[in-house]
C-alpha positions in Angstrom: -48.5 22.6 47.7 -52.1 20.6 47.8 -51.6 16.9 46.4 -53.0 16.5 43.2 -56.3 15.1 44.5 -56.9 18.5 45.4 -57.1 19.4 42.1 -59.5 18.2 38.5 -57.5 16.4 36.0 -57.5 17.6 32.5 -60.3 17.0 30.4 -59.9 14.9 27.5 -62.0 16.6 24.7 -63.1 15.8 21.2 -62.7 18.7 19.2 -65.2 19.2 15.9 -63.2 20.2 12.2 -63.4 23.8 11.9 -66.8 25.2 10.2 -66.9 27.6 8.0 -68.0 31.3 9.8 -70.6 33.0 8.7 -68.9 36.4 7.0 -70.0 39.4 8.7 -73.1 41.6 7.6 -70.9 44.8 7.3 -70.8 46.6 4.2 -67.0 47.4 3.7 -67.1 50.4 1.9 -69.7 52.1 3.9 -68.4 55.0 5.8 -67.2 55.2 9.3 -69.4 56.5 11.8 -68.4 59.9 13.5 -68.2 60.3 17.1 -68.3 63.4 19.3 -64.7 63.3 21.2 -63.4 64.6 23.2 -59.9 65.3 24.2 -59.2 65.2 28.0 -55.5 64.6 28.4 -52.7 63.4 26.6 -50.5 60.5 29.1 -47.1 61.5 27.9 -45.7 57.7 28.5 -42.8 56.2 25.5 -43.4 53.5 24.0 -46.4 52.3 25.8 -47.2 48.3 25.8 -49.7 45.5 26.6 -52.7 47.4 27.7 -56.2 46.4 29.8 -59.2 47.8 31.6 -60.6 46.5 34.9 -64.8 46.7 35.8 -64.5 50.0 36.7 -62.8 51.9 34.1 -58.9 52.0 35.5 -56.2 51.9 32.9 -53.6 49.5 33.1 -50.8 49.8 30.7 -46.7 48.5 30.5 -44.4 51.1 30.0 -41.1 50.7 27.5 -39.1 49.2 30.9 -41.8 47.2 31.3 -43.2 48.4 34.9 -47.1 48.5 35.3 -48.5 51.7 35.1 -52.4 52.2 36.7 -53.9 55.4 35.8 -57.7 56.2 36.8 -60.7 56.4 34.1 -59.5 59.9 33.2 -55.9 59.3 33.2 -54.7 60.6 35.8 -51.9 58.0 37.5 -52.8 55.9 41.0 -49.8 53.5 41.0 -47.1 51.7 39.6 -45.5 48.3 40.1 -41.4 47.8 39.2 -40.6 44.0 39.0 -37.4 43.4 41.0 -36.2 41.2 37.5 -38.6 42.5 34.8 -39.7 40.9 31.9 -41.2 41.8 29.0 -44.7 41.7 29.3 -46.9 40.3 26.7 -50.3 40.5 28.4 -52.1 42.5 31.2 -55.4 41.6 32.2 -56.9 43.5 34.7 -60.9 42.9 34.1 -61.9 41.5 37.4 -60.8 44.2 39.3 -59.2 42.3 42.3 -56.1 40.9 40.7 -54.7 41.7 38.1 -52.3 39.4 35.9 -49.2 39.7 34.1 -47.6 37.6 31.7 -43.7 37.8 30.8 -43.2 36.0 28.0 -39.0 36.2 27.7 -39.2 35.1 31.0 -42.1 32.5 31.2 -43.5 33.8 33.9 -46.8 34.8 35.5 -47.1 37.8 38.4 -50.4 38.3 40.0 -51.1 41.9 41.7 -53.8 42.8 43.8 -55.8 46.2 42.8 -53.3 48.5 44.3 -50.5 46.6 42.4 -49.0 45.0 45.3 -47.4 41.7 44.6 -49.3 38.7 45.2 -47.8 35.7 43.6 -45.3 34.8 41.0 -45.8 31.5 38.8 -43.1 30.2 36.6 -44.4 28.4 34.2 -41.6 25.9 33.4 -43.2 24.7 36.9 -46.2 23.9 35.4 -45.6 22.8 31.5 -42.7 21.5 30.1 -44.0 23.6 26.4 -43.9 27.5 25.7 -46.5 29.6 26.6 -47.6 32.3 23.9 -50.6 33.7 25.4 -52.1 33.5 28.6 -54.8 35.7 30.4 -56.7 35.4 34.0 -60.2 34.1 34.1 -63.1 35.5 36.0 -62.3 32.5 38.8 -59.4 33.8 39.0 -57.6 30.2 36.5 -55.5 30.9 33.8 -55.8 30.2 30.5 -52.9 29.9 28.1 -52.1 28.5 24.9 -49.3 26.0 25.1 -47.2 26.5 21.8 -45.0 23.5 21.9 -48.6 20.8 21.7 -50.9 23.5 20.5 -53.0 23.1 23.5 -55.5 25.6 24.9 -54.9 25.1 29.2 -56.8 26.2 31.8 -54.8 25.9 35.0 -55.6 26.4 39.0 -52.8 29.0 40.3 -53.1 28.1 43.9 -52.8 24.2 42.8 -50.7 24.7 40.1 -52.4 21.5 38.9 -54.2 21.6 35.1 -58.8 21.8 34.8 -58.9 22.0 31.2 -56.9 20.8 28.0 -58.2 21.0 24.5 -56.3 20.4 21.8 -55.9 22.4 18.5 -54.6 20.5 16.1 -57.5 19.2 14.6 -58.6 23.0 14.3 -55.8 24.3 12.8 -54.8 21.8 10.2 -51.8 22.8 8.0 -52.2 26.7 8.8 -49.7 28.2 10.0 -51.1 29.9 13.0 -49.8 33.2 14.5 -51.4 33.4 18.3 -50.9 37.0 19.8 -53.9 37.5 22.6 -56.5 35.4 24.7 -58.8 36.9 26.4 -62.0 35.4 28.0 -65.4 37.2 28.4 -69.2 36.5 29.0 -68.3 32.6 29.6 -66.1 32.5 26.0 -62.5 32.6 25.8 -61.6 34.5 22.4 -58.4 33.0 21.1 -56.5 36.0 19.0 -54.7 33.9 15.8 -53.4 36.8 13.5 -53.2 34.3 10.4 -56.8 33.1 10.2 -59.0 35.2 12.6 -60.3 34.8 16.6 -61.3 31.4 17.5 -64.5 31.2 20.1 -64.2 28.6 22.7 -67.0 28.1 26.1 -65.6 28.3 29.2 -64.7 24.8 29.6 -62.8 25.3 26.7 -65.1 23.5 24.0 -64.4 24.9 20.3 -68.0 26.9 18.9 -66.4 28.6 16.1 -64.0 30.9 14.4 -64.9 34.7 13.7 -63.3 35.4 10.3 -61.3 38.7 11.4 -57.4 38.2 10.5 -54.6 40.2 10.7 -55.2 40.8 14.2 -53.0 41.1 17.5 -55.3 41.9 20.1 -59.1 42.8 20.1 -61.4 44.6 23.4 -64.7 44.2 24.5 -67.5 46.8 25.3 -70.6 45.3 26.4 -72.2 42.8 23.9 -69.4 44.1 21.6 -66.3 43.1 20.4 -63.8 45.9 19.0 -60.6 45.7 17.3 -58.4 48.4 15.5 -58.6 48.4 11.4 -58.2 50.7 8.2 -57.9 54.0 10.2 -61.4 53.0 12.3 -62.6 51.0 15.4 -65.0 48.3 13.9 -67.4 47.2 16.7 -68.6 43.3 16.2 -71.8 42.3 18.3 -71.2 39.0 19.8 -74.8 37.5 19.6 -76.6 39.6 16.3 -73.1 39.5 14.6 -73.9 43.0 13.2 -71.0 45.3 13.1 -70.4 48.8 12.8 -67.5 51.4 12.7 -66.2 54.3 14.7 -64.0 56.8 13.0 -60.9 58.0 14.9 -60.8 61.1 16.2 -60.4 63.8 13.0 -56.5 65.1 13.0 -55.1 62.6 14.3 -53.0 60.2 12.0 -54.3 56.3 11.1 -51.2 55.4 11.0 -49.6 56.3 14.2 -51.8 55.0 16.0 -50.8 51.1 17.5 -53.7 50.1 19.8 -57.3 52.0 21.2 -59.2 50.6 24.5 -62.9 51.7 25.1 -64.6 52.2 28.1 -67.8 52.6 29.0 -67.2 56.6 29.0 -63.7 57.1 27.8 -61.7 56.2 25.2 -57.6 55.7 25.4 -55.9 55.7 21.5 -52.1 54.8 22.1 -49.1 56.2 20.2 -45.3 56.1 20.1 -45.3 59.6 22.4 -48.3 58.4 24.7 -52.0 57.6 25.4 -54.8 60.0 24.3 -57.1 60.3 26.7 -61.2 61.1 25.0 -64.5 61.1 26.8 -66.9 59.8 24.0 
């Protein structure tokens, strides 16, 4: 292992009180805007579980005994990687196309796979922190970010180093809620921090606090373009990151609101996950 002068030392941040978010523009009752889809294929896969996309449209997506499953932008499968001791995994993030990361949150553990799912490295995090890790995901350098439970810290950590870059503590932003974490993901130089209690807080990528978007009851939310996307009230509501106008997207008509448990969107294709599968659409 380097020696730790290989490596930046943790920052030591100040971190502003929380300010109040500016609500969204969106008209709640306003109806849902319908799309044209189109069914391609239905993935007949139990159970599925943490999802992702990479850059070029590949589906990445844990089955119910937690292997990872790669299919291509139409659905059709291209791999599939079987942990010799699986875990169950909480995250995927598969975005930057030439690794792809895995976080097993039973077993505290990080796996990095190359883009044909072939093992790269394993990180145990107890190696690392001595806290609990809820959420972690990979950044486009290739760190990782997680959200140390046991200080409420937000991390970002070196892999090959093993040694810390960032640290910014959350205390002061959280106050006396009682906060609920259950995704991170970062994107265009932001890390989006997924609290289910309160809403998504909005970090830079040095892991400065710039504000919270006021979207609870949340477990994980995408990103399409300038957009971000999360599942709600039967609909996919589209928020735009920089003119914070948002719109919505009605499901596809006949199929049940309330079977469905997560939707990724592509550039071209659309994947809306149930308890029997993943429903492939071209939009």
């Amino acid at each position: 292992m380097p020696s730790a002068a290989s490596a930046a030392p943790a920052a030591k941040q100040t971190v502003a009180p929380v300010q109040p978010a500016p609500q969204p523009p969106l008209d709640a009752t306003a109806a849902p805007t319908v799309a044209a889809w189109k069914l391609l294929r239905l993935i007949k896969l139990p159970n599925p579980g943490a999802a992702s996309l990479d850059r070029r449209g590949a589906l990445y997506v844990a089955d119910a005994d937690n292997n990872l499953r790669q299919y291509g932008p139409e659905g059709l499968p291209l791999n599939t990687y079987a942990p010799t001791q699986p875990g169950h995994v909480a995250q995927v993030e598969a975005w930057n196309v030439t690794s792809t990361l895995i976080f097993n949150d039973d077993r505290q553990q990080l796996v990095l796979l190359d883009r044909f799912l072939a093992l790269i490295s394993e990180v145990r995090l107890g190696d690392v922190l001595d806290g609990t890790v809820r959420v972690a995901t990979l950044a486009p350098d290739n760190n990782i970010w997680l959200l140390d439970e046991s200080t409420l810290t937000l991390r970002e950590y070196d892999p090959n180093t093993l040694r810390p870059v960032q640290s910014t503590p959350l205390d002061l932003l959280i106050g006396r809620s009682r906060p609920d974490f259950r995704f991170i993901r970062q994107y265009q130089n932001n890390i989006y921090l997924v609290d289910r209690s309160t809403g998504v807080y909005v970090f830079d990528n040095l892991g400065n606090y710039k504000k919270k978007l006021p979207f609870p009851g949340l477990s994980t939310v995408g990103f399409r373009g300038d957009e971000l996307y999360f599942l709600e009230a039967g609909a996919i509501h589209f928020f735009h990151l920089y003119n914070q106008t948002e719109r919505r997207v009605a499901l596809p008509a006949g199929l049940d609101p309330g079977a469905v448990r997560q939707v990724l969107v592509g550039e071209t294709y659309a994947y809306i996950f149930t308890t029997t599968g993943i429903a492939v659409y071209q939009m």
